[in-house]
C-alpha positions as CSV (number, residue, x, y, z in Angstrom):
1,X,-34.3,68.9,-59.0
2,X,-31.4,71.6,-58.6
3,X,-34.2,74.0,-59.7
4,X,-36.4,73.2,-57.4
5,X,-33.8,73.6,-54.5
6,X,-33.0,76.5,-55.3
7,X,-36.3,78.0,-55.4
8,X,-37.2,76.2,-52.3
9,X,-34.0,78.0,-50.7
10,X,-35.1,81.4,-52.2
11,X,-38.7,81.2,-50.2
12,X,-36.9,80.1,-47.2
13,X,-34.8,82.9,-47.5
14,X,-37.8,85.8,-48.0
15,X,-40.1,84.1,-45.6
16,X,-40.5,85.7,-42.4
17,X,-42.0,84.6,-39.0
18,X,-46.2,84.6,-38.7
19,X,-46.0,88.4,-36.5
20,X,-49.0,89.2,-34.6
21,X,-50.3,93.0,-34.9
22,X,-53.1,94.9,-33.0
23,X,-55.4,97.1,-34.3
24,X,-58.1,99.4,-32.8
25,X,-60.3,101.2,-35.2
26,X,-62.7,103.4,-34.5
27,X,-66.7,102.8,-35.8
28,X,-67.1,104.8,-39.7
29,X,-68.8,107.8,-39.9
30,X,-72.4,106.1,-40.0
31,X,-73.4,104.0,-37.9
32,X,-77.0,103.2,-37.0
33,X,-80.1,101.6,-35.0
34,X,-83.5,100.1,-36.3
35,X,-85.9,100.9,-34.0
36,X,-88.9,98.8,-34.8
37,X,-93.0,99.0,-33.0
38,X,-95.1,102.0,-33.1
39,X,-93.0,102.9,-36.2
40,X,-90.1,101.6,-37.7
41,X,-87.4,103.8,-38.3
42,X,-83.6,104.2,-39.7
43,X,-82.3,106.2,-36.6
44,X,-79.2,107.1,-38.9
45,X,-75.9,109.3,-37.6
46,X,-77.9,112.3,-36.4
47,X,-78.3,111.1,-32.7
48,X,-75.1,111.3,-30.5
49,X,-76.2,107.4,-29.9
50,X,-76.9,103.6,-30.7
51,X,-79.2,101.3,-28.8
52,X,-79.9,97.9,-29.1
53,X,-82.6,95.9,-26.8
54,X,-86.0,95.9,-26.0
55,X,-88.5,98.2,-24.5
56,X,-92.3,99.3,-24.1
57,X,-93.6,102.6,-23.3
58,X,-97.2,101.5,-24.5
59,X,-95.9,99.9,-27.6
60,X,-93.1,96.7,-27.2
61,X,-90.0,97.9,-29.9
62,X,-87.3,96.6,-30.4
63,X,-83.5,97.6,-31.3
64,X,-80.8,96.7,-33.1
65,X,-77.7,98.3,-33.3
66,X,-75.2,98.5,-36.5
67,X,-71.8,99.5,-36.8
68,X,-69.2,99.0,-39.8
69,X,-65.0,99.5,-40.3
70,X,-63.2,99.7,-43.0
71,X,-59.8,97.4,-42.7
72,X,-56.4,97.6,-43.9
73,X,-55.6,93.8,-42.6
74,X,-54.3,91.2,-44.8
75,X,-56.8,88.8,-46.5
76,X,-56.8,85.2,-44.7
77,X,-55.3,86.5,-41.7
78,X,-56.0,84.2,-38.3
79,X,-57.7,86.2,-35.9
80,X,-56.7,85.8,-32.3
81,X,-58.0,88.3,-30.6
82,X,-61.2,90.6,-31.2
83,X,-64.1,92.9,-29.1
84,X,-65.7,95.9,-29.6
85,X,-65.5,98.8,-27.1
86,X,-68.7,100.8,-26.4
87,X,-69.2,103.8,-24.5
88,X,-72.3,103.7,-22.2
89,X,-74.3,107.6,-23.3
90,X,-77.1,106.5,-20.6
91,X,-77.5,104.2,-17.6
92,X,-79.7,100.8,-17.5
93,X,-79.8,98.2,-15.2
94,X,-81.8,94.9,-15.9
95,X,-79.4,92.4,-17.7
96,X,-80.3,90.6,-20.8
97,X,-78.9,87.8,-23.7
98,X,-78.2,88.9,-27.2
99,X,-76.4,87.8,-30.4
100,X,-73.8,89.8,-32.6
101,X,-73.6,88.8,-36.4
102,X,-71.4,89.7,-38.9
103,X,-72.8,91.4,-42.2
104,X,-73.0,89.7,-45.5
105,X,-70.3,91.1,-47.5
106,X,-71.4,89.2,-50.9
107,X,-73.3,91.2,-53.6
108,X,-71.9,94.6,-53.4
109,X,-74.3,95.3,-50.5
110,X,-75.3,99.1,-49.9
111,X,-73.9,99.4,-46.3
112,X,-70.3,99.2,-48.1
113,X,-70.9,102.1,-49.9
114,X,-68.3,105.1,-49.4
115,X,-70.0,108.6,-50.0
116,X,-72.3,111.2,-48.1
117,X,-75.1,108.7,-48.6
118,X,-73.7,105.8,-48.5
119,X,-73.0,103.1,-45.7
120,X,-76.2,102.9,-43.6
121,X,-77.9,105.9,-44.6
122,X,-81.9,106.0,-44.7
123,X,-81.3,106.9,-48.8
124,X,-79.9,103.0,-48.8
125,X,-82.1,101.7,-46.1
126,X,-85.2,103.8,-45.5
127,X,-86.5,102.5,-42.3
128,X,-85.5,99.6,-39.5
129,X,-87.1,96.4,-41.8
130,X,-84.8,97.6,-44.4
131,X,-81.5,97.5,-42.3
132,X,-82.6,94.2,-40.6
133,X,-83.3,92.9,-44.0
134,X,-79.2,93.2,-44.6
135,X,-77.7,89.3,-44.8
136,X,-75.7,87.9,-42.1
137,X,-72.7,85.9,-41.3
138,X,-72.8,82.3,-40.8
139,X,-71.1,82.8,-37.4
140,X,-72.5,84.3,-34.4
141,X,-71.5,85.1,-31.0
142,X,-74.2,85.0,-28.1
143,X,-73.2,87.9,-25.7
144,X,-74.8,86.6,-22.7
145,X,-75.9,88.7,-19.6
146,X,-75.1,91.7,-20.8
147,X,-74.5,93.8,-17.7
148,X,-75.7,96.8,-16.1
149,X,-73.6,99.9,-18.0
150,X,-73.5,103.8,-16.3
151,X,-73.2,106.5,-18.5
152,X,-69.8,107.4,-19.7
153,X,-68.0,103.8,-18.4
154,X,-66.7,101.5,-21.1
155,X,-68.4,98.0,-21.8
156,X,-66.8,95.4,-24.0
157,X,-68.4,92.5,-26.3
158,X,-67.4,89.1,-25.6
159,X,-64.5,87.7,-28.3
160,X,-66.2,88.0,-31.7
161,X,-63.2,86.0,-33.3
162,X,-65.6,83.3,-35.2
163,X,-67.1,86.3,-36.8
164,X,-64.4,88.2,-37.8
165,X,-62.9,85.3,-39.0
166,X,-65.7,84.3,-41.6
167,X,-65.4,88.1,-42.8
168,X,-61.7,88.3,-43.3
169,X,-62.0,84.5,-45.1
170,X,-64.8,86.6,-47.3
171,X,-63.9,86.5,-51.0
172,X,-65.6,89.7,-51.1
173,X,-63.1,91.4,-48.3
174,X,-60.7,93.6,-50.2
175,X,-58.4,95.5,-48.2
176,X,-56.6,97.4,-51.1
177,X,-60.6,98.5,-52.5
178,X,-61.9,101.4,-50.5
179,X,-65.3,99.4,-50.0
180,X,-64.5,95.8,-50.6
181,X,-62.6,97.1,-47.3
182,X,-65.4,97.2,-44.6
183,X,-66.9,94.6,-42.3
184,X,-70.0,95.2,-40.3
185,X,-71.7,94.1,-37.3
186,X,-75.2,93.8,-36.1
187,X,-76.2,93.6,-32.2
188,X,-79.7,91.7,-31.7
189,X,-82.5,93.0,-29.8
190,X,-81.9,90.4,-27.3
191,X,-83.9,88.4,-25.3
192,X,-85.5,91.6,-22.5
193,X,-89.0,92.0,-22.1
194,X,-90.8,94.8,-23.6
195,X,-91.2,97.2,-20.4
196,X,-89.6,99.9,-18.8
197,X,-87.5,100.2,-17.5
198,X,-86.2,98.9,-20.4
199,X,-83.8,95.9,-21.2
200,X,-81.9,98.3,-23.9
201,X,-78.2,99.4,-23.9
202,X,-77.0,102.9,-25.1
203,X,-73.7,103.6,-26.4
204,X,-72.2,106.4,-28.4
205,X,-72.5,106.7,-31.6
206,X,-69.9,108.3,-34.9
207,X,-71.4,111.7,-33.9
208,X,-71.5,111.5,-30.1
209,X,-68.5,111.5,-28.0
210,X,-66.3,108.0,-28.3
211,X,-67.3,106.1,-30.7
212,X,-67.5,102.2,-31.0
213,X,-63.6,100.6,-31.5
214,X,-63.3,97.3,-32.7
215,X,-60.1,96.2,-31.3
216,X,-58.6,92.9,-33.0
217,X,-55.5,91.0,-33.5
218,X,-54.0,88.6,-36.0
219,X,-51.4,86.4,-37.3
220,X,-51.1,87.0,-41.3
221,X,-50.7,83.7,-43.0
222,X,-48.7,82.8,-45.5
223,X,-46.5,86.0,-44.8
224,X,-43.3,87.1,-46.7
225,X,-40.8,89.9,-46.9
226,X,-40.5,91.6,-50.0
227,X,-38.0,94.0,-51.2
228,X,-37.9,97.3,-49.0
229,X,-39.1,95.1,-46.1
230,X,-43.1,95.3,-47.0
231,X,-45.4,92.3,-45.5
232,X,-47.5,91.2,-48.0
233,X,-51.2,89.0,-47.5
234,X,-51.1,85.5,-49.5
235,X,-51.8,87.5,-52.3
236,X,-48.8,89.2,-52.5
237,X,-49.9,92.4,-52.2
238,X,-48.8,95.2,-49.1
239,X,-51.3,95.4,-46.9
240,X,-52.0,98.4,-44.1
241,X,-49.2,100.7,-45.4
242,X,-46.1,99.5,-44.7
């Protein structure tokens, strides 16, 4: 029993208090649309944009817009507060409904990949079926009436918390491995009709001129103080560089 005090009094004495940290990241080097109707295409990095929505200029297409960051936050963590942060690159009007999904992280997925071709690239996904053929999370968010945007204002995504949360709760999220790292989002096509003008939204993309942030804040669990003062995950291991 005297044993057991002790240690009990040891882990008393290295615990610390659950701290809440902020984060904004900016979007990876490739992000990417699938534009799908009179063709169906991989519109991958080279575009200073990413759309997502519904349009029809003789043919109805559709969009969907992908985006993907690689964390350094601490596995199991409770998230508390999360959005991403788009930069309107054009100006459209007529409101819509659409759903943001996390991407399935299981299987060593290509969109993880770290390289020149790696992530969404068209050598990993060659055309808009293929990148809407990635697996989703369980969770969902419905970003309802998404509204009017003007070029160059800032837009933000309703709280995706329930999906960050099932990615971060991922036994496939790493964030000591430099591509069991990354989470990913997809933005639907929505619910628009296919006309013009069209029920699409346009934001920057890696290679335009603000690219997507996910902004997000947790509470580790299970957090501890180690020698030197480092915060550890419920692993035990450092997490984001302190």
């Amino acid at each position: 029993m005297r044993y057991i005090l002790i240690a009990l009094l040891l882990v008393a004495l290295i615990s610390g208090p659950a701290l809440a940290d902020t984060f904004s990241i900016a979007a990876d080097i490739d992000d990417a649309s699938a534009a799908i109707g009179s063709t169906d295409v991989n519109v991958y990095t080279g575009y200073t944009y990413t759309q997502f929505g519904r349009y029809s200029l003789g043919t109805p297409t559709g969009l969907w817009s992908y985006n993907r960051w690689a964390l350094d936050l601490p596995r199991a963590s409770k998230v508390t507060v999360s959005h991403v942060t788009y930069k309107a690159n054009a100006s459209y009007a007529p409101v819509f409904n659409t759903t943001i999904n996390g991407l399935s992280q299981a299987g060593s997925p290509a969109w993880r990949e770290t390289g020149a071709n790696g992530g969404f690239h068209t050598d990993n996904y060659a055309n808009g079926s293929a990148l809407n053929a990635i697996g989703r999370t369980s969770a969902s968010v419905t970003w309802s009436s998404v509204a009017a945007q003007t070029a160059g204002s800032s837009y933000d995504t309703p709280s995706l918390n329930t999906v960050m949360q099932e990615m971060l709760d991922s036994p496939y999220y790493n964030p000591l491995d430099s591509e069991g790292a990354y989470i990913g989002i997809v933005i639907d096509d929505g619910s628009g009709t296919y006309t013009w003008p069209p029920y699409m939204r346009q934001e920057d993309s890696f290679t335009g001129t603000t690219p997507a942030e996910l902004d997000v804040t947790i509470t580790p669990y299970g957090e501890v103080m180690l020698q030197g003062g480092y915060r550890c995950d419920v692993d035990g291991l450092r997490y984001y560089g302190f």
